[in-house]
Every structure is written in structure tokens, then in C-alpha cells.
C-alpha positions in Angstrom: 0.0 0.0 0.0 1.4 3.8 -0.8 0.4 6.7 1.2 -0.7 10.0 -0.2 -2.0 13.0 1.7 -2.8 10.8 4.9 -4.6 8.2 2.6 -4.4 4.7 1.9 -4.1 3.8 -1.9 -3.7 0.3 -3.2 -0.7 -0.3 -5.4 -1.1 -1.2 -8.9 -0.7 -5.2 -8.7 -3.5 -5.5 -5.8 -5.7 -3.5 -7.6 -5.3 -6.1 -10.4 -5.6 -8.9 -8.3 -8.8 -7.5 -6.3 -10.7 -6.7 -9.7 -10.0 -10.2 -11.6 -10.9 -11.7 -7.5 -14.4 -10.4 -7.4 -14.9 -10.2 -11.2 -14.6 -14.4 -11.3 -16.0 -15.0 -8.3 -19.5 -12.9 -9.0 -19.2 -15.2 -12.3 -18.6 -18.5 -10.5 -21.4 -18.0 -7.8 -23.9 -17.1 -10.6 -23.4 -19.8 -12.9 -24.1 -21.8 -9.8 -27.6 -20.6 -9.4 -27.8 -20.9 -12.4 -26.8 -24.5 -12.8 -29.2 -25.1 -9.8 -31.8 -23.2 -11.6 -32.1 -20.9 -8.8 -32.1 -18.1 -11.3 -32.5 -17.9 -15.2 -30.7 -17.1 -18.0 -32.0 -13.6 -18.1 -31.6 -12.9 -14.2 -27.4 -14.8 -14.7 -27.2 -11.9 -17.5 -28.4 -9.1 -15.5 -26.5 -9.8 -12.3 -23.2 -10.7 -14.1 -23.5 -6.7 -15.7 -24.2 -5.6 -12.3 -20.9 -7.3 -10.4 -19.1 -7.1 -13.3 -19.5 -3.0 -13.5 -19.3 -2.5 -9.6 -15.9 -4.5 -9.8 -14.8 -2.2 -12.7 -15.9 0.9 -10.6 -13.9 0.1 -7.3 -11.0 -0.7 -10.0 -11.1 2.4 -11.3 -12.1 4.4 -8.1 -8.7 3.3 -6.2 -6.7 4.1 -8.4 -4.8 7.7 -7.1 -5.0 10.8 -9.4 -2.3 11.8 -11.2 -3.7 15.5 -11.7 -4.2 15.8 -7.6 -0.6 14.1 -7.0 0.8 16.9 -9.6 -1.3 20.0 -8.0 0.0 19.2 -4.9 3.7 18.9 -5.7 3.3 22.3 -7.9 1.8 24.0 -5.0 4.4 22.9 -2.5 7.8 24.4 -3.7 10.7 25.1 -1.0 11.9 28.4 -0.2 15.2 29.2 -1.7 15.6 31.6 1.1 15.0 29.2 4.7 15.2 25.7 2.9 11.8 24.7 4.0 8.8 23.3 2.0 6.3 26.1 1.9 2.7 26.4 0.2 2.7 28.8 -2.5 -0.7 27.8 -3.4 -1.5 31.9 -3.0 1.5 33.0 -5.5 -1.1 32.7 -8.5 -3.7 35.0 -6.8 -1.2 37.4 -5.9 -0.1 38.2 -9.4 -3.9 37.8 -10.6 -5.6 40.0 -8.5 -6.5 43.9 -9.6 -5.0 45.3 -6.4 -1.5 45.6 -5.7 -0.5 42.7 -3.5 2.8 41.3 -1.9 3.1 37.5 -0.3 6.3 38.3 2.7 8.4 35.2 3.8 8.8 34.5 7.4 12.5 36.0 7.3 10.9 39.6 6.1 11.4 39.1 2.5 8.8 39.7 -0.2 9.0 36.8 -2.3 5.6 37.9 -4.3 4.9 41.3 -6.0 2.2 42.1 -8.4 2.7 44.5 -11.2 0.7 46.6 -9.4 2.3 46.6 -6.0 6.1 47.3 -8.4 3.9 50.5 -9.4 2.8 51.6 -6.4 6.2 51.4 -4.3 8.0 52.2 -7.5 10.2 48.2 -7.3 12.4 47.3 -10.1 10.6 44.2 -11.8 13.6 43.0 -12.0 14.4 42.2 -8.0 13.1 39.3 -6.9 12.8 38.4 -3.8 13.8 41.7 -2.0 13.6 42.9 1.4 10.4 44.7 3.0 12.3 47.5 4.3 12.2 48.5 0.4 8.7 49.7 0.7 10.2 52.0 3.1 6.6 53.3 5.1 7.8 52.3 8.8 4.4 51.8 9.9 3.4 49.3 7.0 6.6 47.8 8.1 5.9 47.3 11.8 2.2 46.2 11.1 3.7 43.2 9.1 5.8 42.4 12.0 3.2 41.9 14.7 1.0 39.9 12.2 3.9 37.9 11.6 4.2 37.2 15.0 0.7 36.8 16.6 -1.2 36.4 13.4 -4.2 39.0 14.5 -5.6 41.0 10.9 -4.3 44.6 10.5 -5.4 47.5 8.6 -3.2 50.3 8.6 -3.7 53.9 6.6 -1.0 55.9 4.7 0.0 57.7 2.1 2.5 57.6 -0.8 3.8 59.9 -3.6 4.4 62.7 -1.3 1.3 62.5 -0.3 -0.5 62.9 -3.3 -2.6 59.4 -2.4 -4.0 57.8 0.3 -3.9 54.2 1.0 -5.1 51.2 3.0 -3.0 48.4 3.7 -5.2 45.2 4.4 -2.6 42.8 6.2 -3.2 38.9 7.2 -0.8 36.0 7.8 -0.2 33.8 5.5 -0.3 30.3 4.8 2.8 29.1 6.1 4.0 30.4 9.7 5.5 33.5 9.9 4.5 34.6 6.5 2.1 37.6 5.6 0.3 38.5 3.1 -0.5 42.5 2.4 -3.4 44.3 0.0 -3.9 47.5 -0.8 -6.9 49.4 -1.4 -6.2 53.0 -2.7 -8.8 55.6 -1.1 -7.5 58.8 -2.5 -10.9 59.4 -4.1 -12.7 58.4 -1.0 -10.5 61.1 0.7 -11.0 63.9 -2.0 -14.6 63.4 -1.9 -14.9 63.9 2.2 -12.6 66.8 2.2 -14.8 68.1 -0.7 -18.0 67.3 1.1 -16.2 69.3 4.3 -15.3 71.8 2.6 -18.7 72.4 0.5 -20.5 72.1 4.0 -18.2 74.9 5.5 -18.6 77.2 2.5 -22.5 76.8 1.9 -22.3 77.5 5.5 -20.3 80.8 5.2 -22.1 81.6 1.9 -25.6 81.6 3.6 -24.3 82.9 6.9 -23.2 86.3 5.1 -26.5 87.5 3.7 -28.4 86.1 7.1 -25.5 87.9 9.3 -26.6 91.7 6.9 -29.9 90.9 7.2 -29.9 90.2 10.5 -27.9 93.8 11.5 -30.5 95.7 9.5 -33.3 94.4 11.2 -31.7 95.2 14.1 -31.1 98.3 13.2 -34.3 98.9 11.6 -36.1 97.7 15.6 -33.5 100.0 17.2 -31.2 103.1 16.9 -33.4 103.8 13.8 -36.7 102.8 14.5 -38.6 106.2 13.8 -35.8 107.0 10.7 -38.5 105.9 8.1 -36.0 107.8 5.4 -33.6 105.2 6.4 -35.8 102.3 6.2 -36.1 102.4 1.7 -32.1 102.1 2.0 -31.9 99.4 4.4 -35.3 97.6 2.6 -33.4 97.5 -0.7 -30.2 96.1 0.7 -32.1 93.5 2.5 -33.8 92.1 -0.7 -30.3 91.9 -2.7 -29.1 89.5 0.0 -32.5 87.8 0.3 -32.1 87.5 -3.5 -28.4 86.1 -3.4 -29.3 83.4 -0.9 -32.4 82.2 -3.5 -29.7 82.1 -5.9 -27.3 80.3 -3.9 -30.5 77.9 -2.8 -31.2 77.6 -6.4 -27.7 76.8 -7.9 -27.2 74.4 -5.0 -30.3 72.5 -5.6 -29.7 72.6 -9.3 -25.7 70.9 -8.4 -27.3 68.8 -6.1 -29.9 67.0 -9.1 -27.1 67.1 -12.0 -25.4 65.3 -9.2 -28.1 62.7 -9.1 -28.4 62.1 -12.5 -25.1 62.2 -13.7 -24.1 58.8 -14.1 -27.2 58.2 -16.0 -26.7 59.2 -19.3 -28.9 61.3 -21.5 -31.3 59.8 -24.1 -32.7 62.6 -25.6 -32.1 63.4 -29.4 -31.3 67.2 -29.9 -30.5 69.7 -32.6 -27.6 71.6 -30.6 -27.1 74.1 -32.9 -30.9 75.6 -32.7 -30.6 75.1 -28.8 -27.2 76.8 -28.5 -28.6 80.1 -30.9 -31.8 80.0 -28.7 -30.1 80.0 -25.5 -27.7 82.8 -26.5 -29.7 85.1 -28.1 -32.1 85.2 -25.6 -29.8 86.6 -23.6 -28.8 89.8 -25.6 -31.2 92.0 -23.5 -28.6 91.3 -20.6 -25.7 92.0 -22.6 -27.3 95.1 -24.5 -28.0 96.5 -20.6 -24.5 95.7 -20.0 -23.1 97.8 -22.9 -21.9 94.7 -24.5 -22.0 93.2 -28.2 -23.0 89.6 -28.2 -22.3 87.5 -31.3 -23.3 83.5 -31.6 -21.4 81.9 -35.1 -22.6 78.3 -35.7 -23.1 75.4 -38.2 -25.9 76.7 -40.9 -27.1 72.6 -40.8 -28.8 70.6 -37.5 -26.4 68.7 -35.7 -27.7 66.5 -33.0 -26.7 65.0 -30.1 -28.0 62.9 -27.2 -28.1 65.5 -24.3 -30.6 66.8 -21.6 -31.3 69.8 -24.0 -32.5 71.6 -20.3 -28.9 71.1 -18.5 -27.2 71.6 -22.2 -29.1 75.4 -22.4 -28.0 75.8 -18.9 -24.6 75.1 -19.4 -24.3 78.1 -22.3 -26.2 80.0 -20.0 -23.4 79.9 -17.5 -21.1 80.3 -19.6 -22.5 83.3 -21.7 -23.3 85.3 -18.7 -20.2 84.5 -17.0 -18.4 86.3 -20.4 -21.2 89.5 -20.1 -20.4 89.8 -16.7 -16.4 89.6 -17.2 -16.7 91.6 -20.7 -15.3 95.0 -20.4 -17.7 97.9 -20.9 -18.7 98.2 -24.6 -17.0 94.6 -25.0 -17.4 92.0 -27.0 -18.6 88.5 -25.9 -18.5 85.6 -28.7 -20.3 82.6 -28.9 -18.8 80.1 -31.3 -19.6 77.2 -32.7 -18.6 74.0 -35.0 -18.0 70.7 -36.0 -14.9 68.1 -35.6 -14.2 65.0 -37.4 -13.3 63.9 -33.3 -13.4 65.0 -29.8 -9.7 65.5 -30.3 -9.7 68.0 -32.9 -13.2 69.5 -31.0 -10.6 69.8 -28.1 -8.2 71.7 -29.9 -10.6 73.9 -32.2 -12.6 75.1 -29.0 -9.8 75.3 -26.3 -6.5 75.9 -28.0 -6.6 79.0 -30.2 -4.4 80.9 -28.8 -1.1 81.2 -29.0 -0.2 82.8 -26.3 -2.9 82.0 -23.9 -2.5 80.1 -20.5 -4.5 77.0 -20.3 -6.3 74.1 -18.1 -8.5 71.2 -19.1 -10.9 71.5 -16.5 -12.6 68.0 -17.5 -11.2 65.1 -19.1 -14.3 63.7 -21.4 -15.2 60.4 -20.9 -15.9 59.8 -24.6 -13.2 58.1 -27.3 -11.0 60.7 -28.7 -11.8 58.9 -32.0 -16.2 59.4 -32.1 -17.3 63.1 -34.2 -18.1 65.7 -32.1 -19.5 69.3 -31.6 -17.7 72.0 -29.8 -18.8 75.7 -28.1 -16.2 78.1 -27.4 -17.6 81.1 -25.4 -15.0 84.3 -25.3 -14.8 87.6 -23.7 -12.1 90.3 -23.6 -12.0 91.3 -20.5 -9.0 91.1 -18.0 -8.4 87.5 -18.2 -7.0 85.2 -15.3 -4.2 84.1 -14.2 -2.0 81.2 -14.7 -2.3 79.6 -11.2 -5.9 80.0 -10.9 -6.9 78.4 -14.0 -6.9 74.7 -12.2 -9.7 76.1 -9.5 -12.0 77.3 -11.9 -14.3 74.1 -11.4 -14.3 73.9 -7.5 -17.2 74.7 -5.8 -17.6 78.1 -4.2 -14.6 79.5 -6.1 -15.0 82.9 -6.6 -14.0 83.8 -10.5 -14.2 87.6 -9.6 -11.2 87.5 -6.8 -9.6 86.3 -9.4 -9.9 88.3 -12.1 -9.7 91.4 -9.5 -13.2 92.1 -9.7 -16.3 92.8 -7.7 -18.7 91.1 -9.6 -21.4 88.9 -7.0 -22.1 85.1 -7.7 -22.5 82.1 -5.8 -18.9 80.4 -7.0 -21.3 76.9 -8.4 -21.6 77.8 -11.9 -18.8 76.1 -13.5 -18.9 73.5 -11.1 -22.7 72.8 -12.5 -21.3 72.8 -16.3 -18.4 70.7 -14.9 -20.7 67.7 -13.9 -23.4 68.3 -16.7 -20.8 68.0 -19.4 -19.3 64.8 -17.1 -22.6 63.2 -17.7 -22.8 64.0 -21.2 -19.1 62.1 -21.8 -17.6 65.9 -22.7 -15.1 67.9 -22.1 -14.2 71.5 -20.1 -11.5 73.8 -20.9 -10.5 77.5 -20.5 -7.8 79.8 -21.7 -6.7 82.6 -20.9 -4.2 86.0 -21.8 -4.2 88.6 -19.0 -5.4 91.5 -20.0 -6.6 90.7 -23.5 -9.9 87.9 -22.3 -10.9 84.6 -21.4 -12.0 81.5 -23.5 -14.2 78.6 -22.1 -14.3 75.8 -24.6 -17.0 72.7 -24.4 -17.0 69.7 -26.5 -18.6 66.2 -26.7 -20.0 63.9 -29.1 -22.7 64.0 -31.9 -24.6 61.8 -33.8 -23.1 61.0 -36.9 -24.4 63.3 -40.3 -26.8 60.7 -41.3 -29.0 60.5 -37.9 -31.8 62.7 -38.3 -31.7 65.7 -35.3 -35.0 66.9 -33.3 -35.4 70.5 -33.5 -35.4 72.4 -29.9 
């Protein structure tokens, strides 16, 4: 008899015997009753099938498996390292999984490293094994050592890239004694969306606070120190409605974020002629710009071109963008509202964004869209005072106030581009501004169309 894995097998010349054994002896004892007539020709048939096939199964069922036997000598290897046989039955799913992962020896050396750990800790894909101190992060380090040791689960934050990302190590023992085993889970988004949620909170906060904290004082006033100054009561009446009026628009914009926000993984289905919508939308407001002494222009395709949009959230998006021009125009300016077609997003990219030379620039959005499908483009200009180079990046954050930055005094809530930012995100498109100080500002959006031969609704 051999062993294998704690189990008895038969050796080969056993099995033989065993199987011819009770293969001629079910024959022998039938043909007796047979003989006897005990049983009949048919039954002698039946029965000798029966024996004869439960013989051949407990033949075939003792012999050992060649594909276990070969599994388990390819998962046990021994460790060039200590010398000792070691399961590496894990190895595989370390270099499979999606995560960055490391398998550590009992002697502190990582004998395992995904691609994606060599990435992340920057490891020549060349060393193998090498020694843990290499991912240099001491608390990672002494983590591994007391799982090691006691074998108790571990989770243990840090960061990496000077800080750039954020990252949780998820650490285990092993299989064999002494070794550990280490994924990590990259939380940087997790991290930039609760500091973004903080810091939203604190400004809507400060943003609502301000108006409240005016009208608040004027009432005040209003009940005290000048509570028989009638004359004084128009002045303090009007400034009380502009701040009642800037906290509905603050309400408003932050209700309107709050539903693009909603819906934006959900993409559009609506069919729409763009070019109608975008002429609609920025003509309508000429009244604005004529009160604001400036000339407003819109240039665009003479043909429909459609798309599959929101054509609500797409009018808002010029809207914002045209009156943020107006509003940054200088006085008997010129705003611009152009428009066109692009064999793909790439060259829409460049055509609304990069035109000039000498301009500063930012993509403010990255479209989701292949570089490769036909798209439309908008590129809305002013020529006002323009901003500057290291404020360009900020122009999408919520509650960032374009008019410090272009040294102005000009009220708004700071949500605007932040709404186009995410309505263009769920339309797969793309934001980007440039900018020369002193000579005007450029906002460029882009994303793609149906294709000349799809029919586009009208608007």
C-alpha cells in the first residue's frame, strides 16, 4: 500500500488482483444458481452486468489521481531563502488579482509582488525576492511584523507619492507560519470626496451665513437706533432684498448641483438639434448683454447637428457660460459665442480650447468619450481682463469665486462652472478654459454627436 496526503491507496498489482478476485468469483457464484436453476438465464445476464460493472468501478475508483498528485507537488515548492517546504498555493492570486499585493516570507522578504504593487512602491521588476524595508513606510513595516508574529488582521492607513494618495494596507498572515500577506486598497478618491463634502458644507455655510448675518444687523437696526428714521428704512429695505435674493440664488444653484449630481451617471437619451438650442439660449440673452453695454455674437453650423443630451442642463450650461463672459466683458465689449464641427473629440478639443497662442491653459474635465467618435464644440469668449495662470486649475471647485480672481467685484455664488463641470461629465464631454491677462478669457466645451446621417430633433 502507498500513502498520499494521509490516505491509503492500493498499489497497482492489488488492484489487479482485487478486480479479476471479485470479477470471477460474481461469475462462479452465478453460474451456480444458475446450474441449480435458482435463477435464469436472463436474471445470470443481468446480475453478471451488475458485479461485473461495480468491480470495474472500485477498480477504477482506487486508483490515485495523477492530476491531484501533480497539483500538490506544484503548490508545495521550497523556499530558496529558509530551505523549508512552503505552500505557494497563493503565489497565483497574488499576481492575478487587480490590487496591488505582496506575499512576505517568514524572514521579512517579499518573495511575491504584483505588477501593481512594483507600481505603487516604484520596485524594479527585476528584483526578486527583495527585502520589505524597500517599501520604506515604517508603519506598514511594523504592522507586518506583529501579524507575523501573533497572526491578528491589521489594517493600517497611509499615504504615498508625497502625499499625493491615500492608502489602506489590508494585512493577514499567510499560509505558512510566519509569513504575511499585504493588499492595498487606494482611497484617495474616498479622501478627496470627504474633504470636498467638508469643505462644500463649510462654504455653503459661510455663503448663507453672510447675507443672514446683513440681514440680520439691518433688522436690528431697523427695531432699534433707527426705529422712527422711516428715510432710512427704503435704503436698508433695498439692501435686504439683494441679499434675500443672493441666498435664492445660492438655494437655487445648490439645488440645481445637487440634481445634475443625481443624475449624472445616467446618461442622457434625448435626441437634440444643438445648434438651434445653443442660438436659442444665446440670443435670448442679448437683453442682458445690451444692458450691460456689451455686443453679443453666436457663429454656428448653418445645418442641424444632433446629439444625445438633456437639452434643459445643455441650455444651462451656455447660459453659464455666456453670462459669466457679459459679466467679465469690459464695458462696450465684445462676448463671442462660437460654434462648430470636428471629425473627433480631439480636434473638437483643440478647435474650442487651443486658439491661442499665447494664452494660459487648463482642461478642467477630461471627457469620458473616445478621442476617435465626431463631435460638436462651443467656445464662449470675452475680452475682459483674463486670469491668471495659477488660478486656472480652481475654476471648477465649488464656491470659487472667478471675480477674486480676475480682481473684480462682480457677486455670484462660485457653483456655476462646477454645474457645467458635472453636466458635461454626464454628457461624456469635455471643459476647458484659456486665458491671456489682460486681453480675455476662452471657455471651450465639447462632446459627441450623432453622426451626419441620424436625423436631429429641433429644440
Amino acid at each position: 500500500m502507498s500513502q498520499d496526503n494521509g490516505q491509503m491507496q492500493p498499489d497497482p498489482p492489488r488492484r489487479v488482483r482485487d478486480f479479476l478476485v471479485l470479477t470471477i468469483g460474481a461469475i462462479a457464484v452465478l453460474t451456480l444458481l444458475y446450474l441449480t436453476g435458482a435463477i435464469g438465464l436472463v436474471e445470470w445476464v443481468t446480475a453478471a452486468i451488475v458485479m461485473s460493472t461495480g468491480a470495474l468501478a472500485f477498480f477504477v475508483g482506487s486508483a490515485p489521481s495523477p492530476r491531484k498528485d501533480q497539483a500538490s507537488s506544484a503548490l508545495q515548492t521550497l523556499n530558496p531563502v529558509s530551505g523549508s517546504v512552503t505552500d505557494n498555493a497563493v503565489e497565483p492570486f497574488v499576481l492575478a488579482l487587480p490590487l496591488p499585493a505582496l506575499l512576505i516570507t517568514p524572514d521579512g522578504a517579499v518573495a511575491t509582488a504584483n505588477i501593481h504593487a512594483r507600481n505603487l512602491f516604484r520596485i524594479d521588476s527585476s528584483t526578486r525576492p527583495f527585502p520589505i524595508a524597500m517599501l520604506r513606510q515604517p508603519d506598514l513595516l511594523a504592522a507586518a511584523e506583529r501579524v507575523s508574529q501573533d497572526g491578528a488582521e491589521e489594517r493600517i492607513e497611509f499615504t504615498q507619492h508625497s502625499e499625493a494618495e491615500v492608502w489602506m494596507a489590508h494585512i493577514r498572515s499567510g499560509l505558512e507560519p510566519g509569513s504575511v500577506i499585504m493588499v492595498f486598497e487606494d482611497l484617495t478618491a474616498v479622501r478627496r470626496a470627504e474633504r470636498a463634502r467638508a469643505d462644500f458644507l463649510a462654504n455653503a455655510s459661510h455663503e448663507l451665513r453672510t447675507p443672514l448675518t446683513a440681514i440680520g444687523g439691518f433688522i436690528e437696526t431697523m427695531r432699534g437706533p433707527a426705529k422712527d428714521d422711516k428715510e432710512a428704512w427704503d435704503g436698508f429695505l433695498d439692501i435686504m432684498g439683494q441679499q434675500t435674493e443672493r441666498m435664492q440664488r445660492l438655494v437655487a444653484d445648490l439645488l440645481s448641483l445637487s440634481r445634475i449630481e443625481f443624475s449624472e451617471h445616467r446618461a442622457p437619451k434625448t435626441q437634440v438639434n444643438i445648434v438651434e438650442l445653443a442660438r436659442k439660449t444665446s440670443l435670448g440673452l442679448t437683453p442682458i448683454a445690451k444692458d450691460a453695454g456689451i455686443d453679443l455674437h453666436f457663429d454656428g453650423p448653418q445645418k442641424d447637428v444632433g446629439v444625445i443630451a438633456d437639452s434643459d442642463e445643455l441650455a444651462q450650461v451656455i447660459l453659464n457660460l455666456a453670462s459669466n463672459a457679459i459679466k467679465y466683458a469690459r464695458t462696450n465689449g465684445e462676448v463671442q459665442v462660437l460654434m462648430g464641427e470636428a471629425p473627433t473629440m480631439a480636434d473638437a478639443a483643440a478647435a474650442c480650447s487651443r486658439q491661442s497662442p499665447d494664452a494660459k491653459r487648463a482642461v478642467l474635465l477630461q471627457p469620458y468619450a473616445s478621442t476617435e467618435v465626431p463631435a460638436v464644440w462651443i467656445r464662449v469668449t470675452d475680452n475682459g481682463e483674463g486670469i491668471s495662470e495659477q488660478h486656472l486649475p480652481r475654476l471648477g471647485e465649488r464656491f470659487y469665486r472667478v471675480d477674486e480672481s480676475r480682481g473684480g467685484k462682480i457677486e455670484g455664488t462660485g457653483l456655476g462652472l462646477a454645474i457645467v463641470k458635472h453636466i458635461m461629465a454626464r454628457h461624456r464631454g469635455g471643459l476647458a478654459v484659456e486665458s491671456v491677462e489682460g486681453a480675455g478669457t476662452a471657455f471651450g466645451i465639447w462632446m459627441p454627436r450623432l453622426r451626419d446621417d441620424a436625423p436631429a430633433e429641433t429644440v
